[in-house]
C-alpha positions as CSV (number, residue, x, y, z in Angstrom):
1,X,4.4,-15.3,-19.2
2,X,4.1,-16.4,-22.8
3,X,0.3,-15.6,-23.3
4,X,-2.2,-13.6,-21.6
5,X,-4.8,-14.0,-18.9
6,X,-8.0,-15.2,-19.8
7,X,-10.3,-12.2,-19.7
8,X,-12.0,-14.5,-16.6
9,X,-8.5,-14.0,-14.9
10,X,-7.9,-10.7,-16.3
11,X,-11.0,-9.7,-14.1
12,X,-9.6,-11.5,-11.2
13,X,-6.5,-9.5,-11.6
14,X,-8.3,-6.5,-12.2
15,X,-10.1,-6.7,-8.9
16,X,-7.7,-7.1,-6.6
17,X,-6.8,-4.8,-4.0
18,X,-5.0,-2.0,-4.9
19,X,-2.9,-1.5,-2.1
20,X,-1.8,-5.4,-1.5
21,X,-2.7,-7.5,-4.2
22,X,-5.5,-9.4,-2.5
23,X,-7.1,-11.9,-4.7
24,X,-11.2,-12.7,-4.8
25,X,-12.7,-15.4,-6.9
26,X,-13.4,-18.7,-7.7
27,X,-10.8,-21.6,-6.6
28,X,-10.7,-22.7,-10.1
29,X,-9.8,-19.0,-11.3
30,X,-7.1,-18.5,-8.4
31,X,-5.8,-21.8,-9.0
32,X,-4.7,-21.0,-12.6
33,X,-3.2,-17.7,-11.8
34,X,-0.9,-19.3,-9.2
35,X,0.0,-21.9,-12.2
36,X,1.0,-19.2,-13.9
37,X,3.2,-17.1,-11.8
38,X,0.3,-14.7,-11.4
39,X,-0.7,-14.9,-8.1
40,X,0.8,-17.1,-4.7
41,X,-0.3,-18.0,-1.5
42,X,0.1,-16.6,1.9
43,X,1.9,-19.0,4.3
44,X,-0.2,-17.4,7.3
45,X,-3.8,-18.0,8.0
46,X,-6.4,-17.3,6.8
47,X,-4.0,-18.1,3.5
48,X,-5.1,-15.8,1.1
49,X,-4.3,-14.9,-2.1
50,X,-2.3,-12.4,-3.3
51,X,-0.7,-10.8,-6.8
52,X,2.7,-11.8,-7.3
53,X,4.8,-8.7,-9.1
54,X,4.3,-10.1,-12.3
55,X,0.5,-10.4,-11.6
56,X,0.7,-6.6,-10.4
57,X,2.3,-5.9,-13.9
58,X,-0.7,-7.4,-15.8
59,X,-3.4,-5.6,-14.0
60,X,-1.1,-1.8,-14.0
61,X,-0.7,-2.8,-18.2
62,X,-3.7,-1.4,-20.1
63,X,-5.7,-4.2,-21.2
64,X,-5.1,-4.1,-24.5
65,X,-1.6,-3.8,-24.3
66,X,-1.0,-6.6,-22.2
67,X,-2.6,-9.2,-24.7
68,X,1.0,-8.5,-26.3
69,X,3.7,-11.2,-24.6
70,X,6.7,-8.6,-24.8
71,X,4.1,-5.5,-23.2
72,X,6.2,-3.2,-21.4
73,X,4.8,-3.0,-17.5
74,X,3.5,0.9,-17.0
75,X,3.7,2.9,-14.1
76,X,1.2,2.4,-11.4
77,X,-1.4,4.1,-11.2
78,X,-2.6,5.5,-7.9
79,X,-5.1,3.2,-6.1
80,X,-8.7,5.1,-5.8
81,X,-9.8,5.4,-2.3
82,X,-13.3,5.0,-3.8
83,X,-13.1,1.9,-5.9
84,X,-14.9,-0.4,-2.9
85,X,-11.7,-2.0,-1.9
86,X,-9.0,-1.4,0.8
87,X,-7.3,1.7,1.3
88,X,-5.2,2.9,4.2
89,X,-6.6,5.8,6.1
90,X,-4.6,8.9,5.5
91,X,-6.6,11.1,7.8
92,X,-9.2,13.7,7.0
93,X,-11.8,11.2,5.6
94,X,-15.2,12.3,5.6
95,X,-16.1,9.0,6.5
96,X,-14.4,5.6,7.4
97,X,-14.7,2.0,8.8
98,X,-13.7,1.6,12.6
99,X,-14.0,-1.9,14.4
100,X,-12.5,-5.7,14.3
101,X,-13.3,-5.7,10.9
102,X,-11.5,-2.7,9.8
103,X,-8.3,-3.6,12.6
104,X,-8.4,-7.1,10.5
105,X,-8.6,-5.4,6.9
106,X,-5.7,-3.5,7.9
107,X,-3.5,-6.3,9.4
108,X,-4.2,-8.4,5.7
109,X,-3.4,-5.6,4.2
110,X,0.2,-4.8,5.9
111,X,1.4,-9.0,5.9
112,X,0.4,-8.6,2.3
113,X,2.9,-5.4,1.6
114,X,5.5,-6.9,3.7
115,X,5.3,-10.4,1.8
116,X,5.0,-8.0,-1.5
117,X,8.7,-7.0,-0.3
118,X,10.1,-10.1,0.4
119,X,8.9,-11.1,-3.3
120,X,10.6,-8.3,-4.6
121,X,13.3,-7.5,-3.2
122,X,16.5,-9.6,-4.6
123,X,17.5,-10.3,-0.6
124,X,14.2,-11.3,0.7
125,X,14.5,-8.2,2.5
126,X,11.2,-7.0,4.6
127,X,12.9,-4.2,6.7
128,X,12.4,-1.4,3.8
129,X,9.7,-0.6,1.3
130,X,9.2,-2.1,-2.0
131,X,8.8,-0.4,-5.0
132,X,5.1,-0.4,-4.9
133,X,5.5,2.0,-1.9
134,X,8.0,3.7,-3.9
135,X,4.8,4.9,-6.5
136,X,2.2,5.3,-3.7
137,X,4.1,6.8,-1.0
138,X,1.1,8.7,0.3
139,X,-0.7,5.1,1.1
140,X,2.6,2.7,1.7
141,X,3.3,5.6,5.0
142,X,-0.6,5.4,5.8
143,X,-0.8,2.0,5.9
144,X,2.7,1.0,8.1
145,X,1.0,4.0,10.7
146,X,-2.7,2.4,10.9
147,X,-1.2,-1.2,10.7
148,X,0.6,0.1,13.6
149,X,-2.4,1.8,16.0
150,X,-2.2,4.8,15.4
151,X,-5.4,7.0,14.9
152,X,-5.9,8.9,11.8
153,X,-7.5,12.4,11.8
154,X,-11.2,12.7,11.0
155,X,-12.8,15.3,9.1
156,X,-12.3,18.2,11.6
157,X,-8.6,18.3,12.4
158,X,-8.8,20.1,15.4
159,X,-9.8,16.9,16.7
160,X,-6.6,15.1,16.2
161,X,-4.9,12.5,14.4
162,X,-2.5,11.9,11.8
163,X,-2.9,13.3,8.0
164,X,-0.4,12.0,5.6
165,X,0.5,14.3,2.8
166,X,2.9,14.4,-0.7
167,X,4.8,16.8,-1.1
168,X,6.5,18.2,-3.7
169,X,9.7,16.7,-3.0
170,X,10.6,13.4,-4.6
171,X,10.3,10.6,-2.8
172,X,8.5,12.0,0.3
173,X,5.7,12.6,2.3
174,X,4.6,15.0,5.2
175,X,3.0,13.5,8.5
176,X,0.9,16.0,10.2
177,X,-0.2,15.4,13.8
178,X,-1.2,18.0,16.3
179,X,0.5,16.1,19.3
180,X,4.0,16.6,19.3
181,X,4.3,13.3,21.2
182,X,1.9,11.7,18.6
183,X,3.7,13.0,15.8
184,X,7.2,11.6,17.5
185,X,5.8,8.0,17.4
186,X,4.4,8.2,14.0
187,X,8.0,9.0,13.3
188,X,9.3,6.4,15.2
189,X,6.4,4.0,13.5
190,X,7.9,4.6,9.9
191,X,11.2,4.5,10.9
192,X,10.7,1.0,11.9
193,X,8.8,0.2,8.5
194,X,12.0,1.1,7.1
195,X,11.4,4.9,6.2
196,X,13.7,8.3,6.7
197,X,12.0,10.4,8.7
198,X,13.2,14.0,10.2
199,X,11.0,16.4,12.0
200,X,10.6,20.1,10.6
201,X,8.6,23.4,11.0
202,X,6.6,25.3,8.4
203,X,8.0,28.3,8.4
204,X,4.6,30.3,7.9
205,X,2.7,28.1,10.7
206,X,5.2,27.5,13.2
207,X,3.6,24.0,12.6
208,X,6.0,21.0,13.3
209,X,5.7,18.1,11.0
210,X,7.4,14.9,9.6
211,X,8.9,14.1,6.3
212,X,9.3,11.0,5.7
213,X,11.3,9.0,2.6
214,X,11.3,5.6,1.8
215,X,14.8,4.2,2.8
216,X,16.7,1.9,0.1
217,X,19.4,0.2,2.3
C-alpha cells in the first residue's frame, strides 16, 4: 500500500467485524478497498465482503500511525463483545441472540475465519488456525464450537453449556462443560478446527476440563 485510506475507508475498515473482517458500506467505498488490496470478496453467497490481512493491519494500526506508508502493523487488540458487532459466544453471557439469525451470523462468521486462513496461510491451508486466532484464542475456540452446534452456557452454569476460558498458559484456553460427554465433543469439535486439545482435572474441584492450543502443522 503506498498511501493511506481515505478517512471514508478508514471508517469502513474501522467498522468491520472484529472477529472476521466483515465489510459494511457503500459499493463505491468497498469497491475501492478491494482495488487496493484492502478488502476481497467471498466466492460463496450471499458474497460479502471481507478484510484482507493487509486491510486487518490498517484497522489494528492506530490511526495516526497508519497515515505513515512504512507503519509497523501492531498487535491486535482484543475484539469487544460490546462494540454492536459479532462475537462468538463463550458461555456465561448475561444475555445473547438465539434464532436463524444468530445460526446465520455465526455461519458468516466461521466461512469468513476459514477464508481468513486460506489468505494467510502460505499453503492455502484451512485445516489449522490463522494467526488471528493465534491473538484471540478465547473467541477463534468459541467460534469453531458455536459454528459447530454446540450450546454455550448461559448466565447460571448449573444449567449447562460450554464456557471458554484463557488461561495462563501460552497459547491455550480451557473448555468447561459440565457433561462429560459434552465436554468430549467440544474436544473433538476443536480438534477438527485444527486445535490440540487434552482433557484434565482441577486438582482443587475434581472438575474435568479441556485445554486446548491452536495447532501449527
Amino acid at each position: 500500500m503506498t498511501r493511506p485510506p481515505t478517512a471514508a475507508q478508514r471508517r469502513v475498515i474501522d467498522a468491520a467485524d472484529p472477529v472476521t473482517g466483515r465489510l459494511k458500506g457503500t459499493e463505491g467505498q468497498i469497491a475501492a478497498l478491494v482495488k487496493r488490496g484492502l478488502a476481497f470478496r467471498h466466492p460463496r453467497p450471499p458474497h460479502a465482503h471481507f478484510l484482507t490481512p493487509a486491510g486487518h493491519r490498517v484497522r489494528e494500526t492506530p490511526e495516526a500511525v497508519a497515515e505513515t506508508p512504512e507503519a509497523v502493523p501492531v498487535t491486535p487488540a482484543p475484539p469487544a463483545a460490546d462494540a454492536g458487532v459479532f462475537a462468538a459466544r463463550i458461555g456465561g453471557e448475561e444475555t445473547a441472540a438465539s434464532g436463524p439469525s444468530r445460526r446465520r451470523e455465526v455461519r458468516s462468521a466461521w466461512e469468513g475465519l476459514l477464508e481468513l486462513r486460506r489468505m494467510t496461510h502460505p499453503d492455502g491451508a484451512v485445516d489449522r488456525p490463522c494467526g488471528w486466532e493465534r491473538t484471540h484464542l478465547v473467541q477463534a475456540a468459541a467460534l469453531a464450537l458455536e459454528a459447530a452446534g454446540h450450546r454455550p452456557a448461559g448466565a447460571d452454569a448449573a444449567d449447562g453449556g460450554y464456557r471458554v476460558r484463557a488461561t495462563p498458559q501460552p497459547e491455550a484456553v480451557a473448555v468447561h462443560e459440565p457433561d462429560p460427554g459434552a465436554l468430549r465433543a467440544c474436544a473433538a469439535t476443536l480438534e477438527k478446527a485444527g486445535w490440540q486439545t487434552g482433557e484434565y482435572t482441577e486438582p482443587r474441584t475434581g472438575v474435568r476440563y479441556a485445554l486446548a492450543s491452536p495447532r501449527r502443522v
